[in-house]
C-alpha positions in Angstrom: 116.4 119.1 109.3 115.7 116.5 111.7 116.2 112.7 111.6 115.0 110.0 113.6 117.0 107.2 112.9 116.2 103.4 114.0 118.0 100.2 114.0 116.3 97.6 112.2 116.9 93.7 111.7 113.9 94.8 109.2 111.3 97.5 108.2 108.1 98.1 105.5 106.0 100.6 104.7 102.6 100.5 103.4 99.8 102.6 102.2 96.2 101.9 102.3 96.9 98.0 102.9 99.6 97.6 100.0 103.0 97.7 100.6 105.3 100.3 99.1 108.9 99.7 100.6 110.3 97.2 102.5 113.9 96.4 103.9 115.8 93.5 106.0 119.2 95.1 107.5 119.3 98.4 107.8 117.9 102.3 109.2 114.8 103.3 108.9 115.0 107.3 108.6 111.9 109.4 109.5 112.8 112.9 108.2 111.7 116.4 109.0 112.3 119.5 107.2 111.7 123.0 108.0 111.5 126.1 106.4 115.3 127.1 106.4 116.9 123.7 105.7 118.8 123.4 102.5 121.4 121.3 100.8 124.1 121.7 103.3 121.3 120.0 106.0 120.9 117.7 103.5 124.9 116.5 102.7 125.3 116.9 106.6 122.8 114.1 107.1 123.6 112.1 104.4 127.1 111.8 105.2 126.1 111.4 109.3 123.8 108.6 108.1 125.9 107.1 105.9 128.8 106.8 108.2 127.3 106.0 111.7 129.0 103.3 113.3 126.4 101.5 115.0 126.3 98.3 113.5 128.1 95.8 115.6 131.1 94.2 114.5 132.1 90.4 114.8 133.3 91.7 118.7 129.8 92.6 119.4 130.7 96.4 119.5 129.0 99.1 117.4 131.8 99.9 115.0 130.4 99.1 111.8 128.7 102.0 109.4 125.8 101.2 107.0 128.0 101.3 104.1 130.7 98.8 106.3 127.4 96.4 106.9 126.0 96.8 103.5 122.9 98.2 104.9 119.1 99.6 103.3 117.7 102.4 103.8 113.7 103.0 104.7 112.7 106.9 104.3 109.8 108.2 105.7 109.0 111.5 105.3 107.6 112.9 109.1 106.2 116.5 109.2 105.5 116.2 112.9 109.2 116.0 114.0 108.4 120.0 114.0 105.4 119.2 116.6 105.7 122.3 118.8 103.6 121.6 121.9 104.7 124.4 124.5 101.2 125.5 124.5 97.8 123.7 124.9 97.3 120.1 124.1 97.1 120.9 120.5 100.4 120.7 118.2 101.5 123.7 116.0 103.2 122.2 112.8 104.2 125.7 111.9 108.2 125.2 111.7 107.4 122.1 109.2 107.9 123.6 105.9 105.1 123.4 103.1 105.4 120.9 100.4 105.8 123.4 98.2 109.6 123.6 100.0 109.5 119.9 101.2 109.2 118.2 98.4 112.2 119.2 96.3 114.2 118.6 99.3 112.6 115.1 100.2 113.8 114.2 96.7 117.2 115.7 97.0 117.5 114.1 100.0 116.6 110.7 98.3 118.9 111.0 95.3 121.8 112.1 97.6 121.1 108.9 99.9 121.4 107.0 96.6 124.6 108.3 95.5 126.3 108.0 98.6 125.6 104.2 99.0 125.1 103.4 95.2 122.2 101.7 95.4 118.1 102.6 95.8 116.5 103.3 98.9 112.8 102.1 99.6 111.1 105.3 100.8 107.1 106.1 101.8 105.2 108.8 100.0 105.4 112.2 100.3 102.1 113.3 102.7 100.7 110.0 102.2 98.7 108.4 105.4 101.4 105.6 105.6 101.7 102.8 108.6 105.3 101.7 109.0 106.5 98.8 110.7 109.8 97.3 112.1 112.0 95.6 114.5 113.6 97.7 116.0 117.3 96.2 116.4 119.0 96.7 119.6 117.0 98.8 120.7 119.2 101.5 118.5 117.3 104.9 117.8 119.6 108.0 117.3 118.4 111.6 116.9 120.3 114.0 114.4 119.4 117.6 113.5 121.6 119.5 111.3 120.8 123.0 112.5 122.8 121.8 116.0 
């Protein structure tokens, strides 16, 4: 699994003009799964997420987690963090796992996100032609992928 992970003094997604998740403080998490990821991937990243210190503290230094900060969580599922692009101009999405895999993990991954920080996340939909927006905060954007 991959994550792309952004700072954010706050984020919303929406979907054909109507808004579906929104969040003030927080991360918003574009998530990409592949054929071989699993649960492990999944608790890797949830506690990585979870626990990141980069919130700053009342020094001005990133030292705070989301759960320090009391943080939200925007997930957006992302099927083209698997772009492969060595060839052509054209990307192959072939590592991207079908939603047939995705989708149970997707979910997983939500529920174990909710666990972890007892309380919901605001998420996109699954495949949907979303448009996210945000502020990026910092600028902080960290890359995570569970397989390294």
């Amino acid at each position: 699994m991959k994550v792309v992970i952004q700072r954010v003094s706050q984020a919303q997604v929406s979907i054909a003009g109507t808004i579906k998740g929104s969040i003030k403080k927080g991360l918003v998490v574009l998530l990409g799964i592949t054929t071989t990821d699993n649960e492990k991937d999944i608790d890797w990243l949830v506690r990585k997420i979870t626990q990141l210190r980069i919130f700053s503290d009342d020094h001005g230094k990133m030292n705070l987690s989301l759960q320090d900060c009391n943080g939200n969580i925007l997930l957006i599922s992302q099927f083209t963090l698997y772009a492969n692009s060595k060839k052509g101009n054209r990307p192959s999405y072939i590592e991207a796992a079908r939603p047939e895999i995705a989708i149970p993990l997707y979910e997983l991954f939500i529920k174990k996100l909710e666990t972890a920080l007892n309380k919901p996340i605001q998420t996109g939909v699954f495949g949907a032609d979303m448009q996210v927006s945000l502020v990026n905060d910092g600028p902080v954007t960290i890359i995570l992928d569970s397989t390294l």
